[in-house]
N, C-alpha and C positions, 0 to 999 in steps of 0.2 A: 504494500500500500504506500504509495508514493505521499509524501508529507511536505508541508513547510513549518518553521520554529520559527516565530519573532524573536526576532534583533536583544538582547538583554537591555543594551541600551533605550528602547524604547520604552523600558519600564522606570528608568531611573529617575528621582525626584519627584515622584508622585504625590499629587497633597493628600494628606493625611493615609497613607500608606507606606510604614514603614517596616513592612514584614515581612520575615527573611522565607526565602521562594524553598519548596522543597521540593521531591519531584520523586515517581515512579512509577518503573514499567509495566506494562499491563500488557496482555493479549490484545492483535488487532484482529485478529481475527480469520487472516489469511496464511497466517503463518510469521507475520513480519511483528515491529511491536508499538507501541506508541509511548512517546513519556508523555504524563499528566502532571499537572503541577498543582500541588494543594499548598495552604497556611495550616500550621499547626502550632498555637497558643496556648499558653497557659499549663498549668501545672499538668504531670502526665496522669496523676491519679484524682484528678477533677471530674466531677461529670460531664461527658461528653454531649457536644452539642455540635450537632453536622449541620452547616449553613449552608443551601445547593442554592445556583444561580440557576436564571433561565435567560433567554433571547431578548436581547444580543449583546448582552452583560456578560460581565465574567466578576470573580472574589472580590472586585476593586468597592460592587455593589456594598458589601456589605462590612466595608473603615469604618462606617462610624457605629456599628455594634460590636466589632470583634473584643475592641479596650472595653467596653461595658462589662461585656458575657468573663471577658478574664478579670477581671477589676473582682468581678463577685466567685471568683473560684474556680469555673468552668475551664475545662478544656475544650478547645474550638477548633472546629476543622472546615476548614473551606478551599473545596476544590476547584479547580475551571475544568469545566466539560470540553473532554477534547472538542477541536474548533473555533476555542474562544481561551481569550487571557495566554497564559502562558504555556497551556500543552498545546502541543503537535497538534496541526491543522491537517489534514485529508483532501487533498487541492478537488481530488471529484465529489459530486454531489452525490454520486450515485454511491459512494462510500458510505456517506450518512443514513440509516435507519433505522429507525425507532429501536427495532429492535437490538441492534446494537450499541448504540447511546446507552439503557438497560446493562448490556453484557458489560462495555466498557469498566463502566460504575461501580458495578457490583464486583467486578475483579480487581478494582482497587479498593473498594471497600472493605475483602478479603485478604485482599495483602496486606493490608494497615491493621486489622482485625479489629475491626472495632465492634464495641457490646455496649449494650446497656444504653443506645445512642436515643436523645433527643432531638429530633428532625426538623428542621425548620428549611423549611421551601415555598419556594413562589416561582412564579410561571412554569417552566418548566423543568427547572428544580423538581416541582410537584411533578410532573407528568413521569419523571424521570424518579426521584425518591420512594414515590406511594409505589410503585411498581418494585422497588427496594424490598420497602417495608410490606409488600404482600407475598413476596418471594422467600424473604430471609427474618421473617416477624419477631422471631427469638431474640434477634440481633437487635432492636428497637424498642425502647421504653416508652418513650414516649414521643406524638407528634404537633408541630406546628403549620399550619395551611393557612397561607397569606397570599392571595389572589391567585389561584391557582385551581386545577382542576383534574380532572381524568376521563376525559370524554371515551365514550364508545358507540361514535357513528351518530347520537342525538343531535348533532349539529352545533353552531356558535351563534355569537351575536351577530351584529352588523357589525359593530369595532371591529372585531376580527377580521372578518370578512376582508373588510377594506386596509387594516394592516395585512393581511394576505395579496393578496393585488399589489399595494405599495412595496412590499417586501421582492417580489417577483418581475416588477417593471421597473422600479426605478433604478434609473441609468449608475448613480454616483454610489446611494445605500451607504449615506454617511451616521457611520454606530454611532457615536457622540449627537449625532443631532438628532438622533432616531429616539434614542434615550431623554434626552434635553426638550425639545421640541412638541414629543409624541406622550413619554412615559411618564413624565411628571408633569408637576403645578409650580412647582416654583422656577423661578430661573436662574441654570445654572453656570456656574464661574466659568470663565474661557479655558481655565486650567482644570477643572472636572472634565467636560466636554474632553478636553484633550487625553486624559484618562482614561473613557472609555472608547476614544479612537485607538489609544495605543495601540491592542496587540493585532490591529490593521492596517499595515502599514501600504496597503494597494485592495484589489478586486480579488488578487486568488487570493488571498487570505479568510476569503469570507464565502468560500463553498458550505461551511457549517452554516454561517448566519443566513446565507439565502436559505438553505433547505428548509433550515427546523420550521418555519411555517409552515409549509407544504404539506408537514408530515405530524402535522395532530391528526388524529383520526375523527373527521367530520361525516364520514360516509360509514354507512354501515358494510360496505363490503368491502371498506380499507382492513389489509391485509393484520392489521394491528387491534381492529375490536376484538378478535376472540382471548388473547394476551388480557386486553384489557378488561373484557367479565371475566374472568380468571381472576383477574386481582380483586375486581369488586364482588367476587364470592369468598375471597379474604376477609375483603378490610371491614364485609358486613356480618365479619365474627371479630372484629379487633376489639376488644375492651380499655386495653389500655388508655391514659387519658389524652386527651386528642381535643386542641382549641385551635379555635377558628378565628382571625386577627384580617380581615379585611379592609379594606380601604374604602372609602366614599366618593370618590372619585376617579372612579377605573371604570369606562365602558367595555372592557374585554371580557372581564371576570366579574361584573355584574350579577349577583345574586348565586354567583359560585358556591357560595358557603352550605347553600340551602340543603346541595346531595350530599353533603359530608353530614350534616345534622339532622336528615332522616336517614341518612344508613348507617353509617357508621355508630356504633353502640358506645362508645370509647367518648363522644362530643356529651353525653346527656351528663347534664349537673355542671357543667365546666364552666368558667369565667368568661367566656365567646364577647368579644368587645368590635369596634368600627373605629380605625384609624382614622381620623376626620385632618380632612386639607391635606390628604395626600391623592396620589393619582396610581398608575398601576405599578413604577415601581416603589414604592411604597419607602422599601429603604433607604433611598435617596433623600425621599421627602420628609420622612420623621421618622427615622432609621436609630436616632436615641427614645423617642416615644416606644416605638416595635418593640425594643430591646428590652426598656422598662414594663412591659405587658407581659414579658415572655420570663424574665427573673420575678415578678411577682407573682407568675404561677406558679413557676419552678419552686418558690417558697413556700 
């Protein structure tokens, strides 16, 4: 599987990102291998707490929780999904598929061995995670779902919809303004924006970021729903406790929350709150609020 790695220096000097890069190999899946690059914070015998990004983000999302989550004890893990941030990129499209996003993950998930994990995901973090946690449940205490979802062929919004078209037509598909622009409410620094351009440093960089739209499963005959009631004949025996932290201002993941709180058995009783004056990626937007909701449950 033919790859590209961003430049090290493109990551250098980032604001409020000063965390040292780590990295490990994983099956690609044809026989070749990919390096993944995660953060890992904080004390080793801390409760773990796995922070997964989604599209077209990578770890950078989540500076301003990672000092919270260790500040109060946790050990913190945050990956970049190959394609994004700091692991190996897969210059063909046709490399990208759900179902291996899933394998990738879960094979570094296994090398690192991690137990006992608190999951905290949004976009596709979630798509990617809850398929984790329905595969390897043991391995998972407890979960966090922050705009995010597990569709199986039900279809999307119109938000979607029309970031799917943008995502597949537009000529330039600048991540930093797609982020800045699209994903949030606030507006952000020239030097964030440049953050999440990093680990793009041209177009083949971003065969992962074009795909992953493409490849939610909106149709019921995409090859990825049966995977996916699989997982939700899991997660609709999950008990463990399981809150739901959405935003108020995301037309993507709009009223998302509602299938995790009548299926999943793990949400009833839980502290379930609404992030207000944030937009879909939520972490950018009040990503110390996020952080503060998630240690006071943890408590």
């Amino acid at each position: 599987m033919q790859s590209l790695r961003t430049p090290d220096e493109r990551f250098r000097g980032l604001p409020g990102y000063p965390f040292a890069p780590r990295y490990r190999e994983i099956p690609a899946g044809d026989g070749d291998a990919l390096r993944l690059h995660y953060l890992d914070e904080g004390p080793r015998d801390g409760r773990v707490l796995l922070c997964l990004h989604g599209e077209p983000s990578w770890s950078f999302l989540y500076r301003k929780m990672i000092p919270l989550f260790v500040a109060a004890g946790h050990r913190v893990l945050c990956p970049d999904l190959i394609g994004f941030g700091r692991s190996d990129k897969p210059i063909r499209r046709e490399d990208y598929t759900y179902r291996r996003h899933v394998e990738w993950m879960g094979a570094w998930l296994r090398a690192v061995d991690l137990r006992d994990v608190v999951l905290v995901c949004q976009d596709w973090g979630g798509l990617i995670g809850l398929r984790l946690v329905a595969e390897m449940p043991e391995r998972f205490a407890r979960v966090v779902t922050a705009n995010t979802g597990l569709p199986a062929g039900e279809g999307m919004t119109d938000a979607f919809r029309a970031w799917l078209h943008f995502s597949q037509t537009d000529p330039a598909f600048a991540i930093g303004a797609v982020v800045g622009g699209f994903g949030t409410v606030t507006d952000l620094a020239r030097e964030v924006i440049a953050g999440y351009d990093a680990p793009f440093p041209s177009e083949e960089y971003k065969a992962g970021a074009r795909a992953f739209p493409a490849l939610v499963p909106l149709d019921p005959n995409d090859p990825a729903v049966p995977d996916q009631r699989a997982a939700w004949d899991v997660l609709e025996r999950f008990e463990k406790p399981w809150l739901c932290a959405f935003s108020d201002q995301d037309p993507v993941t709009a009223g998302g929350d509602a299938a995790f709180l009548a299926r999943v058995p793990g949400t009833r009783g839980q502290p379930h709150t609404t992030i207000r004056g944030a937009g879909h990626f939520l972490q950018e937007d009040k990503g110390e609020e996020l952080a503060a909701v998630v240690l006071d449950w943890l408590r």
